[in-house]
N, C-alpha and C positions, 0 to 999 in steps of 0.2 A: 504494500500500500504506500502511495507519494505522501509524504507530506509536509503541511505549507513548510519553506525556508524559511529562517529568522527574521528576513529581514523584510522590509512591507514593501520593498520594489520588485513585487514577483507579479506575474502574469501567464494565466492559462490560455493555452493557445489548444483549440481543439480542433483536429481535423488538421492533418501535417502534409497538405497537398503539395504542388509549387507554391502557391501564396500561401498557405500558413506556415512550410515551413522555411522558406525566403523572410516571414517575419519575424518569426522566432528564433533563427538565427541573426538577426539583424538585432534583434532587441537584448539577446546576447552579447551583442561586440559593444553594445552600447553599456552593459553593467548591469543590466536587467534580468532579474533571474528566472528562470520560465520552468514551465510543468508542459508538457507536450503528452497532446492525447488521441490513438488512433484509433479506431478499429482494426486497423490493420498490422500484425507482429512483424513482420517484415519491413513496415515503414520504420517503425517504433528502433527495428534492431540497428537502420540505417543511421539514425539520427541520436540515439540513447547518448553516446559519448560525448555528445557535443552541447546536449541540454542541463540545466541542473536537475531535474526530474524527465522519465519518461514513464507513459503506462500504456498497457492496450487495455481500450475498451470500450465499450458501447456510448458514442456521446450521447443516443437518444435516449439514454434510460437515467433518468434520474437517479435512484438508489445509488449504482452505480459510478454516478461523480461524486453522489453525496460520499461513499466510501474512499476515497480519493480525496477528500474536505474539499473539492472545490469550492462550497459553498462558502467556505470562510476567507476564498480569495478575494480580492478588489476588483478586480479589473480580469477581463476573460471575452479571448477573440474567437467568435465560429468562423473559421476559413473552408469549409465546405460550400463548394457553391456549386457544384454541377449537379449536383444530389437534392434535386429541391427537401425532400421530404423529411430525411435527415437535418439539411439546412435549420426548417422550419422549427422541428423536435427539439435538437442542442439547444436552440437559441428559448425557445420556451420552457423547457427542463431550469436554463439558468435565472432566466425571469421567474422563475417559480421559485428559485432558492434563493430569493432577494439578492443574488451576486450588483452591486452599484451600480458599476460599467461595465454594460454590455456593448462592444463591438461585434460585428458581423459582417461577412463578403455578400454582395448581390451580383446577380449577374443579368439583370433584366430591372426594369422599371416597376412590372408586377411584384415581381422575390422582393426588393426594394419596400414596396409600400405594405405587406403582408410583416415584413419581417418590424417595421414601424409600429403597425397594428396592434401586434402582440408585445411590445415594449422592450424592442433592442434600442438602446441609447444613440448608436452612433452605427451607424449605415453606409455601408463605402461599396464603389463600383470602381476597381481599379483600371480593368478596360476602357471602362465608359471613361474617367476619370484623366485618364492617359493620353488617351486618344482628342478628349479634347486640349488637353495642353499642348500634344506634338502641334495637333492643326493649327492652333495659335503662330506656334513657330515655324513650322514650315512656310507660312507667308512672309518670313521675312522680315516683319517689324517689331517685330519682340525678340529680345536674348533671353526671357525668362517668361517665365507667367504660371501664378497660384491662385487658382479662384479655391471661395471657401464660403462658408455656407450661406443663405441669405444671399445670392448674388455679390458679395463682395469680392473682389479681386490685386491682388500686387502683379506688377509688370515691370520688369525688367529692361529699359530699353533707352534709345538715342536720345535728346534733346531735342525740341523742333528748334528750329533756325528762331524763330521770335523769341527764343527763353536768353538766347544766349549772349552773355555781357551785361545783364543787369539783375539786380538783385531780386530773388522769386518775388518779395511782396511785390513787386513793380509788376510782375508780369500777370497778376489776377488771375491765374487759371485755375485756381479754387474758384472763384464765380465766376468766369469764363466756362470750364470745363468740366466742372464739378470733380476735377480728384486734386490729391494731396503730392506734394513730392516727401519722401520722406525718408531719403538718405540719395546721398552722393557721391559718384568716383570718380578720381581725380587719374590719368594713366599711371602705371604704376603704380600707384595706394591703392589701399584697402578704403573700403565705402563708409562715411561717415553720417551723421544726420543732420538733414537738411535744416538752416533757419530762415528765417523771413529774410535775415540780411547775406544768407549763400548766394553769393556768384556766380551762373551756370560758365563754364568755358567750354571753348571747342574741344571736342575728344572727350566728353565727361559722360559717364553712364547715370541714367537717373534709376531712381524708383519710385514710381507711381504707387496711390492704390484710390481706391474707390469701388462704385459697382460695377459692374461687369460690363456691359454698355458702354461706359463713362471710358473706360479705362481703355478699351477696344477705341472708341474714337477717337482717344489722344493718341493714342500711339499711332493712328492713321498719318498724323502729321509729321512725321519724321521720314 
């Protein structure tokens, strides 16, 4: 039987596919200590060395995590997403064991609002997710871009020709444009944050943020 680490930075990761356990190893190198849960023994025995916990087991069956304590964990990711049924099971099993933070993968816009329904906290479509950030950048006028929830988004990218040589309060595109600059690079340095009295120069990388919209049509002007 797994049971919880000492220390309150652990996290369950159930369902050790490519995404769950690309996150679980990730949250790993970050100092995060994880409990890693398959159904499957053969995932379990690929990955066991590398987690601080591993188990096989049924993530649908409640009893079954309860003996595991997951329930006395904080925080617990379902990465099953090809599996609607399953998917839906884990994630409900942990909402029934009052687990805080519930994370979970969707793979569609229905999995997505189903998995809402039932009371997973935080909803992620990494596909969907991806895909619209490549698109961003594949056109070209963004070096970066994170949208996040509520439509809000950061953008990564060039200066328009009007910002540059005078100081941002001068140039209004807070009410011009409705987003914020809110850090600046200089060639060579590292990005600092932007004041009313920042300077834009030629060669400077900004970052924007505002809503999604907002932030899409400023960066049109570069």
């Amino acid at each position: 039987m797994a049971r919880k680490p000492a220390t309150a930075d652990v996290v369950v990761v159930l369902g050790l596919g490519r995404f769950g356990k690309s996150l679980a190893l990730e949250l790993m190198a970050q100092g995060t200590e994880v409990l890693g849960i398959d159904s499957s023994e053969a995932v379990i025995d690929k990955v066991s060395s590398r987690l601080t916990h591993a188990a096989v087991a049924d993530t649908t069956d409640e009893e079954s995590l309860r003996q595991l304590s997951v329930h006395e964990y904080g925080r617990a990711v379902v990465g099953i997403g090809s599996d609607l049924e399953a998917s839906l099971l884990t994630a409900s099993a942990l909402i029934n064991m009052a687990v805080p933070n519930v994370w979970a993968k969707a793979i569609s816009n229905a999995h997505a609002k189903i998995l809402t329904q039932i009371g997973v906290h935080h909803v992620v479509r990494p596909e969907h997710d991806m895909g619209k950030r490549v698109a961003h950048l594949v056109r070209g006028r963004m070096m970066d871009y994170i949208e996040f929830d509520d439509g809000f988004a950061m953008v990564k990218t060039s200066p328009p020709a009007f910002m540059v040589g005078q100081p941002l309060a001068q140039t209004t595109i807070r009410s011009r444009y409705k987003v914020t600059v809110v850090a600046i690079k200089r060639p060579g340095e590292g990005f600092t944050y932007a004041t009313a009295d920042t300077i834009v120069a030629p060669g400077d990388t900004i970052i924007v943020s505002g809503q999604v919209r907002d932030t899409e049509r400023f960066a049109e002007l570069t």
